[in-house]
Biotite code that builds the C-alpha atoms (Angstrom):
import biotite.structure as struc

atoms = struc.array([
    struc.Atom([12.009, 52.812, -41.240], chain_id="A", res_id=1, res_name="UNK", atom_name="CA", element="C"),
    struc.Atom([9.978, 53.746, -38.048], chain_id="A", res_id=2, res_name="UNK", atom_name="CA", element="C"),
    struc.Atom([9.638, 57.517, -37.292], chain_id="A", res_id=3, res_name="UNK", atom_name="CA", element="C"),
    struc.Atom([9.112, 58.755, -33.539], chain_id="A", res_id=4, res_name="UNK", atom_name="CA", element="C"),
    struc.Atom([6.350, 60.733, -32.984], chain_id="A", res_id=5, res_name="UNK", atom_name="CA", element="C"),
    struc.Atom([7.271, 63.388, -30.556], chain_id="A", res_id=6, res_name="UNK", atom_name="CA", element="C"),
    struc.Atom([5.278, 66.081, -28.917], chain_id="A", res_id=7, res_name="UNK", atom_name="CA", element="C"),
    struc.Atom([6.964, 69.139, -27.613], chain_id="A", res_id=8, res_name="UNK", atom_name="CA", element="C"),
    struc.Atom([5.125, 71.154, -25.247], chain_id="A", res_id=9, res_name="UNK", atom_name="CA", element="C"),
    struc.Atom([6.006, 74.870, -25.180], chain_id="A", res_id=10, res_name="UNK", atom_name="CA", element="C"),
    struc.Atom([4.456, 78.488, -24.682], chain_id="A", res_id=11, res_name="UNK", atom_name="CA", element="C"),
    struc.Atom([5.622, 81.500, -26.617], chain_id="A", res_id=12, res_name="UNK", atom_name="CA", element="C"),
    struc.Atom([8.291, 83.715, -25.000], chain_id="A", res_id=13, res_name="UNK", atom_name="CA", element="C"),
    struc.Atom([9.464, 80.517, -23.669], chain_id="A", res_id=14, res_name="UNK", atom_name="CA", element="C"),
    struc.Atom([13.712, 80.431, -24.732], chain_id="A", res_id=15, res_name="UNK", atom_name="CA", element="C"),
    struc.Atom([14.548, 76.832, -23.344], chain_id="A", res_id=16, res_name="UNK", atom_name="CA", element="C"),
    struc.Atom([11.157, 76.307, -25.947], chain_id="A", res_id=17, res_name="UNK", atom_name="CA", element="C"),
    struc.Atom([12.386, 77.500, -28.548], chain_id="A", res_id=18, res_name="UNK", atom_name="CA", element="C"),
    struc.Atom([16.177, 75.401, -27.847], chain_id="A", res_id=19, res_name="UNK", atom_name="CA", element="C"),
    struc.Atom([14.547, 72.290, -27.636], chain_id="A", res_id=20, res_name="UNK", atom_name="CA", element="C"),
    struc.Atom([12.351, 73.082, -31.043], chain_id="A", res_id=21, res_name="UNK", atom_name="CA", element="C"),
    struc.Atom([16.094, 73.440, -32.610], chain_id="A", res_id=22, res_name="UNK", atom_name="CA", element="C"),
    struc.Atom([17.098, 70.625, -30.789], chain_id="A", res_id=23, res_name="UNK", atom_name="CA", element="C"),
    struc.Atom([14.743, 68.258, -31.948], chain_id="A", res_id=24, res_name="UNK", atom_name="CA", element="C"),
    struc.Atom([14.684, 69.663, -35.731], chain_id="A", res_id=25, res_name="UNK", atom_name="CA", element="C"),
    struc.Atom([18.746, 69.010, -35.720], chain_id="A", res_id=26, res_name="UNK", atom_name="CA", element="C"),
    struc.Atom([17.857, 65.468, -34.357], chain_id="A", res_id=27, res_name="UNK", atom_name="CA", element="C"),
    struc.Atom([15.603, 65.588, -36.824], chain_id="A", res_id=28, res_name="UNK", atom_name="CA", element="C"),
    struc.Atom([18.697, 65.347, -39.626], chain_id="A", res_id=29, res_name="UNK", atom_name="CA", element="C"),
    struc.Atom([19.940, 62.023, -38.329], chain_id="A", res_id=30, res_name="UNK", atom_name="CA", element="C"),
    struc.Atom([16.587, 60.238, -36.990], chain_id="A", res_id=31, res_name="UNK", atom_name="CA", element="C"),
    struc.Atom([13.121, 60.372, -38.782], chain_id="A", res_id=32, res_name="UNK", atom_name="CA", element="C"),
    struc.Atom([11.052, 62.403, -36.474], chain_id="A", res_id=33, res_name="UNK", atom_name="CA", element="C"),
    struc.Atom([7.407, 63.573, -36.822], chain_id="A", res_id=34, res_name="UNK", atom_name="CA", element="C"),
    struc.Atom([7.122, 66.825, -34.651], chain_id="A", res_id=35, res_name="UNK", atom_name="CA", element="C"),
    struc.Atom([3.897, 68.461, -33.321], chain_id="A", res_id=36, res_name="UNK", atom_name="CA", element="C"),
    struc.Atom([4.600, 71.056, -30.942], chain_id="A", res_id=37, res_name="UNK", atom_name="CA", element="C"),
    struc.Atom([1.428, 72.228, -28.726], chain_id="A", res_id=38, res_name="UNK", atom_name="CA", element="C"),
    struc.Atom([1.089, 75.572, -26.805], chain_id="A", res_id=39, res_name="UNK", atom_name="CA", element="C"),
    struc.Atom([0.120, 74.814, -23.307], chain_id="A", res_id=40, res_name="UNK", atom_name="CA", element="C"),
    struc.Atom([-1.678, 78.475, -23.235], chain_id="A", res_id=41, res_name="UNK", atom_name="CA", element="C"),
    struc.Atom([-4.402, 77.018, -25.390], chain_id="A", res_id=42, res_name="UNK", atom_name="CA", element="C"),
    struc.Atom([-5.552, 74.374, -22.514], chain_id="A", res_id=43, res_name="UNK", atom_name="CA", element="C"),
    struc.Atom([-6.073, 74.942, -19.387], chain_id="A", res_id=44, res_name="UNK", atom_name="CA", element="C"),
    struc.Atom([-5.091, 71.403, -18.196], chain_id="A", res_id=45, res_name="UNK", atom_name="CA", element="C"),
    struc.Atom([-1.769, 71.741, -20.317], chain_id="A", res_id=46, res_name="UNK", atom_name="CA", element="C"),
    struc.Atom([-1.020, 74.550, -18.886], chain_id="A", res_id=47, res_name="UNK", atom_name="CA", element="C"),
    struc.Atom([-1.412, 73.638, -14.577], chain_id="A", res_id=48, res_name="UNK", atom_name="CA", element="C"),
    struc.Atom([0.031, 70.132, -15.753], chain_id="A", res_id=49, res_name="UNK", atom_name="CA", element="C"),
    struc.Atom([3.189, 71.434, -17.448], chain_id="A", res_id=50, res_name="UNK", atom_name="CA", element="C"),
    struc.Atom([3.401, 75.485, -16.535], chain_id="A", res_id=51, res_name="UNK", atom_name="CA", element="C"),
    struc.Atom([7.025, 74.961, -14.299], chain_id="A", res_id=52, res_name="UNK", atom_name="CA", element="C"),
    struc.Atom([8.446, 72.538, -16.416], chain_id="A", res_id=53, res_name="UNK", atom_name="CA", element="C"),
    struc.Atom([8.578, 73.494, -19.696], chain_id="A", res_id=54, res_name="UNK", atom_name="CA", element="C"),
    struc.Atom([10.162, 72.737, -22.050], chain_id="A", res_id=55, res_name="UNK", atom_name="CA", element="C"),
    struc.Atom([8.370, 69.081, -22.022], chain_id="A", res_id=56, res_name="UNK", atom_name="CA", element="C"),
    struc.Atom([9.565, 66.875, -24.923], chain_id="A", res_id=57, res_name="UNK", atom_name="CA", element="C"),
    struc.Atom([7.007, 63.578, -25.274], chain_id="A", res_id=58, res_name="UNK", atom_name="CA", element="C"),
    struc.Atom([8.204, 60.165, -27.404], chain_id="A", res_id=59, res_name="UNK", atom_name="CA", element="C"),
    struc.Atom([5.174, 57.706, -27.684], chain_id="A", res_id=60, res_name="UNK", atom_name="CA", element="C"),
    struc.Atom([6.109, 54.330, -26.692], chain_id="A", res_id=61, res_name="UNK", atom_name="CA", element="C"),
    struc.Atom([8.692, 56.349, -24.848], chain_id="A", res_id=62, res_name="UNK", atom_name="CA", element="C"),
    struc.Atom([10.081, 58.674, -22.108], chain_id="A", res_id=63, res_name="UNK", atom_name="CA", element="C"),
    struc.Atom([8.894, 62.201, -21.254], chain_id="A", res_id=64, res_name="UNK", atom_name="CA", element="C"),
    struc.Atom([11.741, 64.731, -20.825], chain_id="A", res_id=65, res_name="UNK", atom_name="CA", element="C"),
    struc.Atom([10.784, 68.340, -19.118], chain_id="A", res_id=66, res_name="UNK", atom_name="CA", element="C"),
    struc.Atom([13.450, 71.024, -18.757], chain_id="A", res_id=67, res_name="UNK", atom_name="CA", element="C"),
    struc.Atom([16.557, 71.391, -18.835], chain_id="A", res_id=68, res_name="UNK", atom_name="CA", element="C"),
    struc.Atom([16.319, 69.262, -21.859], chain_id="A", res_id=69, res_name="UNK", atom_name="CA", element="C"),
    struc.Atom([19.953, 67.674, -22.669], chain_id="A", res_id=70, res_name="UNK", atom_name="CA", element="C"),
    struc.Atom([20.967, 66.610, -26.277], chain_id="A", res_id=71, res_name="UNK", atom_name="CA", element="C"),
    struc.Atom([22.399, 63.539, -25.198], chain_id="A", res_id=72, res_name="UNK", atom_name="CA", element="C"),
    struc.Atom([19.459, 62.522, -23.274], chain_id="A", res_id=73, res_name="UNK", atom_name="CA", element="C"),
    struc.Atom([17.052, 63.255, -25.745], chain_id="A", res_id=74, res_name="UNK", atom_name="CA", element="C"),
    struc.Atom([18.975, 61.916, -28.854], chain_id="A", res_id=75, res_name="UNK", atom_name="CA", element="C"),
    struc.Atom([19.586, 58.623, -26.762], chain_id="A", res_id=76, res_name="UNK", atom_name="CA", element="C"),
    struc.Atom([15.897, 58.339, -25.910], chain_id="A", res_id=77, res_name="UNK", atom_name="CA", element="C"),
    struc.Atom([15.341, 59.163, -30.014], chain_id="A", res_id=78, res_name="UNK", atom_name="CA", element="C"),
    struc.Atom([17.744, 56.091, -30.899], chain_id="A", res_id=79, res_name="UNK", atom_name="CA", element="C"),
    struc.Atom([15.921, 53.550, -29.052], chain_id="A", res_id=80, res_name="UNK", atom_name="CA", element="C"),
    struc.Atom([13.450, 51.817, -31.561], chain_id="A", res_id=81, res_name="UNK", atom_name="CA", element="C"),
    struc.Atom([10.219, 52.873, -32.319], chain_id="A", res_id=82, res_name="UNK", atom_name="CA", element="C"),
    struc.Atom([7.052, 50.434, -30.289], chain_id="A", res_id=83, res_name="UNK", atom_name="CA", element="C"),
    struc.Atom([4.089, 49.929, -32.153], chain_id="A", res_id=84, res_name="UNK", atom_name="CA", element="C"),
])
């Protein structure tokens, strides 16, 4: 079985954040994810690239979702299988 590796980009204080780090660990339940979630405040380029969209949710070999984040979208971009 093939796990996504997804990147969630996020900032603290940030409440549509911390929804779509609950999001993805319920999706989590149901589809093998691997999770690494990276504070755009740490990198400058992180942060001009993504400061007015965040949440951004990342799938390699996949789509990039940025806020507002739906469950359907994201757990329908999660069921599509995994490219090497």
């Amino acid at each position: 079985m093939n796990i996504h590796q997804v990147t969630l980009y996020s900032r603290p204080g940030c409440h549509l954040c911390e929804d779509a780090a609950e999001l993805l660990e319920d999706i989590a339940q149901r589809i093998p994810l691997a999770v690494t979630e990276i504070n755009i405040l740490t990198d400058t380029d992180l942060y001009e690239r993504y400061k007015h969209s965040i949440p951004v949710i990342t799938i390699a070999g996949g789509p990039t979702l940025a806020a507002p984040i739906r469950a359907a979208m994201l757990e329908q971009a999660l069921r599509r299988p995994v490219r090497d």
